[in-house]
C-alpha positions in Angstrom: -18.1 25.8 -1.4 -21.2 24.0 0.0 -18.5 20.7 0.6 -15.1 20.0 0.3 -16.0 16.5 -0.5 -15.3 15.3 -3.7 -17.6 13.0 -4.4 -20.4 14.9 -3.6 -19.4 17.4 -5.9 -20.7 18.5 -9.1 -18.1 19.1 -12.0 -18.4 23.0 -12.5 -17.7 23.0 -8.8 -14.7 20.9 -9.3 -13.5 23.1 -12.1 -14.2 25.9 -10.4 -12.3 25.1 -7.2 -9.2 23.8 -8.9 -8.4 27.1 -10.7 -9.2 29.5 -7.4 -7.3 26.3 -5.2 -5.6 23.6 -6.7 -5.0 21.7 -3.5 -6.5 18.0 -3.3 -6.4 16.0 0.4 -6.0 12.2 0.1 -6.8 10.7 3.4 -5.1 7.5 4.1 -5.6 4.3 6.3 -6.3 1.0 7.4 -8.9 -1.3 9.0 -7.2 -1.6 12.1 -8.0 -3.0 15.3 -7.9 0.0 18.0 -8.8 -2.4 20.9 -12.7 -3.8 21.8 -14.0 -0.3 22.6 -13.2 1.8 18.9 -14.3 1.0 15.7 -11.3 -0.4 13.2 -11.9 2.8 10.8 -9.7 4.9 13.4 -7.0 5.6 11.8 -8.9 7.1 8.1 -11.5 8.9 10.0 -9.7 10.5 12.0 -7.4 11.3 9.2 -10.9 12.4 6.9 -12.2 14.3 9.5 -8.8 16.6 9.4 -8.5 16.7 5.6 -12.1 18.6 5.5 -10.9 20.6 8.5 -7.7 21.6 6.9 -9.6 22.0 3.3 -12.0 24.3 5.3 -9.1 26.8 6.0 -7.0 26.2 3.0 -9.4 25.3 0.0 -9.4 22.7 -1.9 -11.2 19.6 -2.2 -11.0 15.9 -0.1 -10.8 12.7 -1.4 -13.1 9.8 0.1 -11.0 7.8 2.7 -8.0 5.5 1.0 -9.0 2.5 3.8 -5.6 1.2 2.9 -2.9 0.7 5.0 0.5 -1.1 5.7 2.5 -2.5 8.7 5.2 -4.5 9.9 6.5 -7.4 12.4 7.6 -5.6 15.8 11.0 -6.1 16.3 12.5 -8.9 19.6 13.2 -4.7 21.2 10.3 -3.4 20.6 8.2 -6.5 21.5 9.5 -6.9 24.9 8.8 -2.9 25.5 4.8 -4.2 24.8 5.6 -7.1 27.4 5.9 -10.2 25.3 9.1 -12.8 25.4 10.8 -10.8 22.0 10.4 -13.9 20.0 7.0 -13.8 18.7 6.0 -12.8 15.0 3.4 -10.4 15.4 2.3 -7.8 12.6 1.2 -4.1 13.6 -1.7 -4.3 16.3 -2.9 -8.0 15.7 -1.8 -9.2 18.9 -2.4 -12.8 19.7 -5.7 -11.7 22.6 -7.5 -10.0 19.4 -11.2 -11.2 18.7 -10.8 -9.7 15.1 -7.8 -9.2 12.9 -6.4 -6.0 10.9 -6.5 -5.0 7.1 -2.8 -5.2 6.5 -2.2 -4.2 2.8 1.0 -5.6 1.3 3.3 -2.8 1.6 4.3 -3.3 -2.3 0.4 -3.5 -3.1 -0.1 -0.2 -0.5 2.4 1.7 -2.3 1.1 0.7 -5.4 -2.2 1.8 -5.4 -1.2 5.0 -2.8 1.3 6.3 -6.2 -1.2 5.6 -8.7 -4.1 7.4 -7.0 -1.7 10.4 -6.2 -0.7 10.1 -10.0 -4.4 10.3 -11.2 -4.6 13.4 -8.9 -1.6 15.0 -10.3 -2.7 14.2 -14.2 -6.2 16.1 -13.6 -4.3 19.2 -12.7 -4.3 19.0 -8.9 -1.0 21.1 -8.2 -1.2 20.3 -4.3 -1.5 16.6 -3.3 -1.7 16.2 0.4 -1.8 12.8 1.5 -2.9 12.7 5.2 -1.7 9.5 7.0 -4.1 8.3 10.3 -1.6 5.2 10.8 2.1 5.2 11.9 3.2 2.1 10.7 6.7 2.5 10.2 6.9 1.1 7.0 3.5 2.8 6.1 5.5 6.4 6.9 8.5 5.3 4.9 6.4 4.5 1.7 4.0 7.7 1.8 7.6 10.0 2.4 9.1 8.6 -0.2 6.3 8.8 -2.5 5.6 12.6 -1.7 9.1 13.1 -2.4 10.1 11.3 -5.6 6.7 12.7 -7.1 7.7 16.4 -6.5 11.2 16.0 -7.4 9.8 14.3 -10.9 7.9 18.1 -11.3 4.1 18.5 -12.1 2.6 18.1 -8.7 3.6 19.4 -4.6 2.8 16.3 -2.6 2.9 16.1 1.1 3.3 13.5 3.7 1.0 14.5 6.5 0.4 13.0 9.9 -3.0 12.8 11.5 -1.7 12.9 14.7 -0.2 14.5 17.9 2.9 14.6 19.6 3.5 14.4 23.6 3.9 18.0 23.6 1.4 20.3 24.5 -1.1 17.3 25.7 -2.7 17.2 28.7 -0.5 15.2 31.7 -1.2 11.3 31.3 -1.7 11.4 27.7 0.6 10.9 24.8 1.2 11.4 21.0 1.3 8.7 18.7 -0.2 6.1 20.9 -2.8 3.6 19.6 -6.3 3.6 21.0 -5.5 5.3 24.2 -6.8 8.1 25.8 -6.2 10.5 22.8 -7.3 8.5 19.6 -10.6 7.7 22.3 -11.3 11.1 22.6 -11.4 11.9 19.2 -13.7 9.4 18.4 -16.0 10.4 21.2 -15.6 13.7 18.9 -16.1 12.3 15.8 -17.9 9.2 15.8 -19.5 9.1 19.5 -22.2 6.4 18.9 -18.9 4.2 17.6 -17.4 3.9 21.4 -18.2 1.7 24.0 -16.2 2.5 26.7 -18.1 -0.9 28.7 -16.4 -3.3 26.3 -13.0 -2.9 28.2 -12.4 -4.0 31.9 -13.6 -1.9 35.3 -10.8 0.6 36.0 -9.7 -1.3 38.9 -7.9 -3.9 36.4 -4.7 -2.0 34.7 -4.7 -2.3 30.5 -2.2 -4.7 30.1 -0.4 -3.7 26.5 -0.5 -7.8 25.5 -4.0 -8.1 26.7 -6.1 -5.4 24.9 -3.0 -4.0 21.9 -3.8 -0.5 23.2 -0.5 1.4 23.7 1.1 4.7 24.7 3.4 6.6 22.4 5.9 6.3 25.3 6.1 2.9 24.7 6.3 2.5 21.0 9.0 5.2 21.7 10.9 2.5 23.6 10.3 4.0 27.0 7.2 1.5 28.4 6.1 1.9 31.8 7.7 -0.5 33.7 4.4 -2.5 34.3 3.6 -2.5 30.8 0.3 -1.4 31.1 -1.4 1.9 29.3 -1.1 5.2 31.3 -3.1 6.6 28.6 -6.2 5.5 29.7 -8.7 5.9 28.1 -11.5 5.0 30.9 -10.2 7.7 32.7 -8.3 10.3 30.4 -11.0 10.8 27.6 -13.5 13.2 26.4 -15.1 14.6 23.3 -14.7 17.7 24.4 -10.8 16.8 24.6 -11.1 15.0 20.9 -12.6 18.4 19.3 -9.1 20.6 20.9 -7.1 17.2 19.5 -8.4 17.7 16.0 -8.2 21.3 15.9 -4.3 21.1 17.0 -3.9 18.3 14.0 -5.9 20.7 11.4 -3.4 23.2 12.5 -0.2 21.1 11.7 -1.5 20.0 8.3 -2.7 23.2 6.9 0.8 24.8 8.1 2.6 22.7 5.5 -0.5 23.3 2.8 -0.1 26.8 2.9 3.5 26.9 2.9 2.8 24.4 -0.6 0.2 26.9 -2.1 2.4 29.9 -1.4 5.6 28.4 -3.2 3.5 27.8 -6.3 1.8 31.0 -6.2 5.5 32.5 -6.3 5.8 30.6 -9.9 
């Protein structure tokens, strides 16, 4: 295949590459804010730029980015763990000290349009739908899982809820999964999308990263174990690289095409 990108593909090569593969990647995301130093396409580039990897090794073709996303209030809990009073309303990452706010679909409107893409998929013969998430909105999660699941139990189509997206384990000390514009989702930008980050836009390192202040958290803390300061250990001033983004990508890759193979191999055994 000259591209796994969809769009740029002619339709013999789409023909061609559904009856050798019949595995189609639906990347997934919104336009959120990831603090004053990342772009707000984050979450679906990242979650793009692992598709393509994952097609690479499995086959298949990507769909251009969904840039549609979904989130929720914080709970009083979980707001006090980011170092507000508990009793604010605040939605996903648009925190009061923002400059700009997120693209929050409704999560009705974001299921919606998610189940009717992943429909059209299904209908044009795509056997393996894997929808890979960038954002870890709770309620986001919820809709994409159930949607993967009521859609393979109705027959025609294996779809997967992916996650573009580490876990603590096996990063390096300082850094965690699942944070939000921290050290790790830095780094893979400075992989991806280098000219996009401008590590000058946030304080000198002397001043710490106060969660309220800039809405860049570690996965500890969404986790509901904060540092006691509530500031990010994560940091990205200090804990980033590309070089660290490219090994972050390749480990996400890894997870994704895991569960695609597994897929492809149950309806091989047909």
């Amino acid at each position: 295949m000259r591209t796994r990108r969809l769009e740029l593909l002619r339709p013999e090569e789409i023909v061609a590459e559904k009856q050798t593969r019949p595995v189609v990647y639906l990347p997934v995301g919104p336009l959120e804010w990831h603090g004053p130093h990342l772009p707000l396409g984050v979450d679906p580039l990242v979650a793009h730029a692992a598709a393509l990897g994952a097609a690479d090794q499995t086959g298949g073709v990507v769909v251009p980015p969904l840039y549609l996303g979904t989130d929720v209030a914080h709970s009083p809990d979980a707001l006090r763990d980011l170092g507000f009073e508990g009793d604010e309303q605040i939605v996903g990452m648009d925190f009061p000290a923002n400059s700009v706010r997120s693209l929050y679909a409704d999560e009705a409107i974001f299921a919606a349009t998610v189940r009717h893409v992943v429909d059209m998929l299904a209908e044009r013969g795509w056997r393996v739908v894997a929808l890979v998430s960038g954002h870890g909105g709770e309620n986001q999660v919820e809709a994409l899982t159930r949607i993967a699941g009521e859609i393979t139990a109705a027959g025609g189509a294996s779809v997967l809820y992916c996650r573009a997206w580490l876990d603590t384990s096996g990063l390096p000390a300082g850094h965690s999964g699942g944070g939000h514009a921290d050290a790790t989702e830095t780094s893979l930008m400075m992989h991806l999308h280098p000219e996009s980050v401008e590590l000058a836009a946030l304080p000198t390192s002397d001043e710490p990263l106060r969660n309220v202040d800039w809405a860049i958290i570690d996965g500890a803390t969404f986790e509901g174990r904060p540092d006691q300061s509530r500031t990010v250990q994560a940091d990205p001033r200090a804990l980033s690289s590309a070089a660290d983004g490219e090994a972050y990508l390749q480990a996400i890759v890894t997870g994704i095409v895991d569960q695609v193979r597994e897929a492809l191999e149950a309806i091989d055994g047909d």
